[in-house]
C-alpha positions in Angstrom: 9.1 248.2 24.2 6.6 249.6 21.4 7.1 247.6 18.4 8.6 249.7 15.6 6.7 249.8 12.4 7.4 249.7 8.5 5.6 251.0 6.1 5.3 249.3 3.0 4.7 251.7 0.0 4.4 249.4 -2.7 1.2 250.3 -4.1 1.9 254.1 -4.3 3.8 252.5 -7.2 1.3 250.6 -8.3 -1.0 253.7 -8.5 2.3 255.4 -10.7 2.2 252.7 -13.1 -1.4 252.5 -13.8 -0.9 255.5 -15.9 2.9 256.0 -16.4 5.0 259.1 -15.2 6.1 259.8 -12.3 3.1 260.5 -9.9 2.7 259.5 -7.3 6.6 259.1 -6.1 6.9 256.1 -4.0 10.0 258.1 -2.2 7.6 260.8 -1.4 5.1 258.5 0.4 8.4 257.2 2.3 9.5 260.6 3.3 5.6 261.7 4.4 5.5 258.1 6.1 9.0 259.5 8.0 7.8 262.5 9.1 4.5 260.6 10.8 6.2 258.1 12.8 7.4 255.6 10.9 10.5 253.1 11.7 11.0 251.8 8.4 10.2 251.4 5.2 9.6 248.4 3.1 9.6 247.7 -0.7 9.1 244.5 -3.2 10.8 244.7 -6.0 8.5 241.8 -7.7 10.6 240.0 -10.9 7.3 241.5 -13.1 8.4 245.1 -11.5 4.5 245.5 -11.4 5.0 248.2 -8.8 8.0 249.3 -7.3 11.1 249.2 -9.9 14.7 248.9 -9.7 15.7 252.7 -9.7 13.0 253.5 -6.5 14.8 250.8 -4.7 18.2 253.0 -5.2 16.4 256.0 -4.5 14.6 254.5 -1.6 18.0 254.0 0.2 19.8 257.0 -1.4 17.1 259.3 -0.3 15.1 258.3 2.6 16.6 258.6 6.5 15.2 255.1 8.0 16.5 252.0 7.2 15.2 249.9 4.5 13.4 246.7 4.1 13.9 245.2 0.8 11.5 242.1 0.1 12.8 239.9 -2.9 12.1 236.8 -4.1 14.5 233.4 -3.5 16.4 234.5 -7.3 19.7 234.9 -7.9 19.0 238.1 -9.8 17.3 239.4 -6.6 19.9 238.6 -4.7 22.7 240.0 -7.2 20.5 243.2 -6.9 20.3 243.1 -2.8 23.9 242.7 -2.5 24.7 246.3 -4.8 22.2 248.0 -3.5 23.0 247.1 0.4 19.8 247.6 2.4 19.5 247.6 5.7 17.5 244.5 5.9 16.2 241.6 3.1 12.6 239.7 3.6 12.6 237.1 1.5 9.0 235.9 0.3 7.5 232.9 -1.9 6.6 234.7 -5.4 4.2 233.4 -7.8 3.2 235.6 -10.6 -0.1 234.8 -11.1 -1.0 236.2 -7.3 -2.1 239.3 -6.5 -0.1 239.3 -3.6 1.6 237.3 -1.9 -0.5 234.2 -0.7 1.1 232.4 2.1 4.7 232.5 4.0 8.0 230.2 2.8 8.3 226.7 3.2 11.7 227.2 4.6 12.5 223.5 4.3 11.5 222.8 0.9 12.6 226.2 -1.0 15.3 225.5 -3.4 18.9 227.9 -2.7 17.5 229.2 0.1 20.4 228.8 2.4 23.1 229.8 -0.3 21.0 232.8 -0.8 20.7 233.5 3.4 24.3 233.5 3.3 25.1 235.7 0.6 22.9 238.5 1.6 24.7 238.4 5.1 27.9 238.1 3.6 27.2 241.4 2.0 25.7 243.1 6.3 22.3 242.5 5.2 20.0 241.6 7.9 17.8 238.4 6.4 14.3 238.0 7.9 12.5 234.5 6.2 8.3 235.5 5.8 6.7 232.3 7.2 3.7 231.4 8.2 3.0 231.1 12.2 4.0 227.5 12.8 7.1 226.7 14.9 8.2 223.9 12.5 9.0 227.2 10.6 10.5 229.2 12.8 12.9 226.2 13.3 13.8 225.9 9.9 14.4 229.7 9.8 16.7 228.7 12.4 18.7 226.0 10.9 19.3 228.3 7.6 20.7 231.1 9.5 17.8 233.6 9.1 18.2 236.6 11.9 14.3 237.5 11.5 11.2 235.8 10.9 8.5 237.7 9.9 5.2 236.4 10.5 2.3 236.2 7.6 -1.0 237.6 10.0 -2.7 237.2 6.3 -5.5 234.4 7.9 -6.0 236.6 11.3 -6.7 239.1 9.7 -9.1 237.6 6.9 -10.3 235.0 9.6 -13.7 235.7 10.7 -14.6 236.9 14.2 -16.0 232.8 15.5 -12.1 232.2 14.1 -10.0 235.0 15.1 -8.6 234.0 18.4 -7.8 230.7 17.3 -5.6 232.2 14.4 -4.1 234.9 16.9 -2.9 232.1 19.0 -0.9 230.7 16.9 0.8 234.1 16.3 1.3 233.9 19.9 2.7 230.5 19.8 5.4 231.4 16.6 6.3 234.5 18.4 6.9 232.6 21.4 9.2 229.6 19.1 11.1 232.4 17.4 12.3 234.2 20.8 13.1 230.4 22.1 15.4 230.4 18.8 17.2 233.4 19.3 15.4 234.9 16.2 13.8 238.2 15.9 9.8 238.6 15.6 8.3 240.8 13.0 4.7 240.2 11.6 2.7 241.8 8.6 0.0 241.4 6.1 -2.9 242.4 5.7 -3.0 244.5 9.4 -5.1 247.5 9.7 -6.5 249.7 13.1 -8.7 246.8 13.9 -6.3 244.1 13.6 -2.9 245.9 14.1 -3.7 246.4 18.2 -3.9 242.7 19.2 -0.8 241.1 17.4 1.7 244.1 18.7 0.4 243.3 22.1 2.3 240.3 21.9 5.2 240.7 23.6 7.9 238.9 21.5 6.8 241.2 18.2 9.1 243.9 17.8 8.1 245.0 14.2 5.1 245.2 11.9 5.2 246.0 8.6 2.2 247.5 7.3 1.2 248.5 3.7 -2.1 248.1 1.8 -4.1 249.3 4.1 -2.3 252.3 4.8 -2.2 253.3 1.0 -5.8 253.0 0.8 -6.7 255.0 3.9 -4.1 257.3 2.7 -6.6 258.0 -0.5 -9.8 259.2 2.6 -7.4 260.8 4.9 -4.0 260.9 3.4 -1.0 259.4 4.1 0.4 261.4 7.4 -2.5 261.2 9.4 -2.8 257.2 8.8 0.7 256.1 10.0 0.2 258.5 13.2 -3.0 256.9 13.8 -1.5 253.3 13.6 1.7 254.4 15.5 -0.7 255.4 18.6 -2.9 252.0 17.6 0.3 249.9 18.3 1.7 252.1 21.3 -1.9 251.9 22.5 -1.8 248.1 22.8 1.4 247.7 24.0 0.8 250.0 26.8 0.9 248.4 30.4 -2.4 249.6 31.3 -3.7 247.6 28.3 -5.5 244.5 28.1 -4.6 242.9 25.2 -0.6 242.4 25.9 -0.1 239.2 25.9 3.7 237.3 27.3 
């Protein structure tokens, strides 16, 4: 199976806001991101509302035809806001508002409300996926809190350099690997790009990346259309059975 992918279009809000209005539309880049190939689409709505705010969130799932990824902090206004709003799916990430963006995956164990605010969410038919970095101590803690996803933080493969790299992919493996053992779903994300994208959706218990950034910025060179198509054929590419990367 080809993993799907999300596309995160968070910073099409960020450009917005840099100088107010309406331009460019967040929903637009959703819709274009639809018509190109994508699976899903993902949005934080950070507590600073530096980028995407509480009215493209409604629009987002009012307007767009693919079901929708809402990444929210461990708050109980977040979690107020998930349950009237009703996505398809809530990520729930460690927020700091002195990053840039986010730094590292949840320590399941140690974060405060975490399993009131797991059940809540699915209380109200929203799917909850835990972001965690790609340790199985994690996974199993994502587990125990009753998380249906984990989505794992590919942040330090992809910054990792090249003497460095395989290490960090193996671990990916590893999660992947703990999370199917779990009966949990495997997503991954951060930071991907064509370079980096092909090896983790070879492996073979990823069924989704999200993928934001990168695509944004490439969106600025080529636009945004021809960007998701080219990482839709990068991950069918590497999942393909003549390829060599896929990895079991």
């Amino acid at each position: 199976m080809i993993p799907r992918l999300g596309v995160n279009i968070d910073h099409i809000a960020t450009v917005r806001n840099a100088r107010g209005g309406v331009h460019p539309d967040p929903v637009r880049g959703a819709l274009v991101a639809a018509d190109a190939g994508a699976d899903g689409i993902t949005a934080h709505l950070r507590e600073d509302r530096r980028h995407i705010r509480d009215e493209d969130v409604r629009r987002l799932k009012a307007e767009v035809p693919l079901p929708l990824n809402f990444e929210m902090a461990v708050t109980d206004e977040m979690v107020a806001f998930a349950c009237k709003v009703r996505p398809h799916a809530a990520c729930l990430v460690p927020e700091r508002r002195a990053e840039v963006t986010t730094e590292g995956g949840l320590d399941v164990a140690r974060t405060a409300g975490l399993s009131d605010a797991v059940a809540r969410l699915a209380g109200a038919g929203i799917r909850v996926s835990l972001f965690i970095d790609p340790e199985p101590a994690q996974v199993e803690a994502a587990r125990a809190v009753g998380a249906a996803v984990v989505e794992l933080h590919t942040g330090r493969y992809c910054d990792a350099p090249a003497s460095e790299r395989e290490a960090e992919l193996a671990r990916l493996v590893e999660a992947a690997r703990a999370a199917e053992a779990a009966g949990l779903e495997c997503h991954a994300g951060h930071g991907l790009d064509f370079d980096t994208a092909g090896p983790v959706a070879a492996i073979a218990n990823v069924v989704e990346l999200n993928i934001g950034h990168f695509l944004v910025g490439e969106a600025i060179m080529t636009g945004l259309g021809p960007a998701v198509a080219r990482i839709r054929q990068v991950i069918a590419v590497a999942r393909s059975p003549a390829s060599a990367r896929a990895v079991t």
